[in-house]
N, C-alpha and C positions, 0 to 999 in steps of 0.2 A: 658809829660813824667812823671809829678806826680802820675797823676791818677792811670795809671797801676802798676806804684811801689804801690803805697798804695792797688790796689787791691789786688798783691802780697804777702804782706805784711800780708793784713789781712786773706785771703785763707791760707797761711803756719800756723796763728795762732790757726786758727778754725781747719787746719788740726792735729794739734799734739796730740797725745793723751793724756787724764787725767790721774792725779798721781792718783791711787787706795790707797785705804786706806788700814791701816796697825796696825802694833803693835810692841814695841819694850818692851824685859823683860830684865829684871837683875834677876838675881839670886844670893845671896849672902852664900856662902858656908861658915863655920867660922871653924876654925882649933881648934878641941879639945882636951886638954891638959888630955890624954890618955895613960894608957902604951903601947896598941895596937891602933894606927888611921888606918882605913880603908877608902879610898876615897868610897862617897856615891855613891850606882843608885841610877839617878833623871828621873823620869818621867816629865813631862811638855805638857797638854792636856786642851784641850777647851770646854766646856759643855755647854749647858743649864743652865742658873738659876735654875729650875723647872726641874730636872735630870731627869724626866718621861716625858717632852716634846719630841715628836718626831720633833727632826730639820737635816732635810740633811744635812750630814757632819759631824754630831758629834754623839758621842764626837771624834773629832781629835784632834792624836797626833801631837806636835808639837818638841818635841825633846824627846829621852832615850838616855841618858848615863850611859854606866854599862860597866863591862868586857868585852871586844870586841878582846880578844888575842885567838886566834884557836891553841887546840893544838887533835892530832891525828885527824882532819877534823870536831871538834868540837866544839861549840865555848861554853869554861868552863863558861862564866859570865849568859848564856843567864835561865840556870836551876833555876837563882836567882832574875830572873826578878819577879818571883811570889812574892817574900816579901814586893812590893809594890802592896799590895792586892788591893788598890780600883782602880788604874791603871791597873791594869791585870785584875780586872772583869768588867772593862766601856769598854776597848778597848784591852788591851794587847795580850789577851789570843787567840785575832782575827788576830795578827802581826805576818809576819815569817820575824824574825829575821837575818841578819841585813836589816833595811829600808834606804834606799837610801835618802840622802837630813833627815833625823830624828835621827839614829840613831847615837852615838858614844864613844867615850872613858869616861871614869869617870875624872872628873876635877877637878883641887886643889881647897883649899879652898882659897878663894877670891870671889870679885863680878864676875859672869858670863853675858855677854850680850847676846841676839839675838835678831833679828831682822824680821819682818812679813809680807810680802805684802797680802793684801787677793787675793784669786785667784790663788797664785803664791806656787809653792812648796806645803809642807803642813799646810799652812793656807785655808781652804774653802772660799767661795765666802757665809759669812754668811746673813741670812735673819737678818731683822731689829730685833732686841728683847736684850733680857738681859741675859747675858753668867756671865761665871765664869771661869778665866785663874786657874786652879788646878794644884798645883806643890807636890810634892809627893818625900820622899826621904828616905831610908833605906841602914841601914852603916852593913857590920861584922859585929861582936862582939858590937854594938852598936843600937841603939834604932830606930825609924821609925817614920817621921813626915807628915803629911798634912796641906797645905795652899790652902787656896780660897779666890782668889780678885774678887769681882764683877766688873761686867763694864756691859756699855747699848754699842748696835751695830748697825748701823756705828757712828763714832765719829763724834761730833758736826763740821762740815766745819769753824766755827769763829779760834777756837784754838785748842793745845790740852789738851787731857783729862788725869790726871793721877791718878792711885790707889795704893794702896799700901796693904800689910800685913805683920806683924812680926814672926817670927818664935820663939820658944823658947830651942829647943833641935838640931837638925839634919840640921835646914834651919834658917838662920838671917832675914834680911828683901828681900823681892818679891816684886818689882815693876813690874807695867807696864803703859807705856805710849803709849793712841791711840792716831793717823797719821789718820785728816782726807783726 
């Protein structure tokens, strides 16, 4: 009676499938002491190290939040996606707006999280190499920032990996932690 339980046993285990590997960001919006604050568009996209590498998939986006209120069958915010110029000329300008699972509302200032499976949604099933999470953000009446965290792809299987970058105007600190 052992036996086959343990066959059992071990056939369910071989059959489950593997956690794919991931990415999880923060995003830290910081509230400025302004007589007009405007909540920012943030772009949030995946590139190449080496931006002229040709890699399937990228550069994918992975989140835009901006104005997403429609008025006369128009959506007002989407005109202003262009002031996150290097976001609009890697991939934006290739997007019809709104994208399902990426895009959405602009978000208070606080840490923002999300989360990455590769494969899944808009994360790509990236080849092995060295990317850069590029976060991207531009206010109203208020000024235009870029960050870029390096990371190597897929994350080491022992643990995980984390980067970081600090903002100094429009964006606080951008984590991200890879999920092997």
């Amino acid at each position: 009676m052992k036996k086959p339980l343990c066959a059992l046993a071990l056939g369910s285990a071989l059959a489950a499938p593997a956690l794919a590997a991931g990415l999880d960001v923060s995003v830290e919006i910081p509230r400025l002491n302004v007589a007009e604050y405007h909540r920012p568009y943030v772009a949030i996209w995946v590139e190449p190290a080496d931006a002229k590498a040709d890699v399937p998939g990228t550069p994918a986006t992975l989140a835009v939040w901006y104005d997403v209120r429609v008025a006369d069958g128009d959506s007002k915010g989407t005109k202003w996606l262009k002031d996150m110029r290097q976001w609009w000329r890697r991939a934006g300008r290739n997007l019809d707006m709104p994208v399902d699972g990426v895009s959405g509302a602009t978000r208070p200032s606080g840490v923002q999280t999300l989360s990455f499976t590769a494969g899944s949604g808009p994360l790509p099933n990236l080849p092995a190499g060295s990317y850069k999470l590029m976060v991207e953000a531009a206010r109203e009446v208020g000024g235009r920032e870029v960050l870029s965290v390096p990371f190597d792809w897929p994350p080491k299987a022992a643990a995980q990996a984390q980067a970081q970058a600090q903002g100094s105007s429009e964006l606080g600190a951008v984590r991200v932690t890879l999920k092997p």
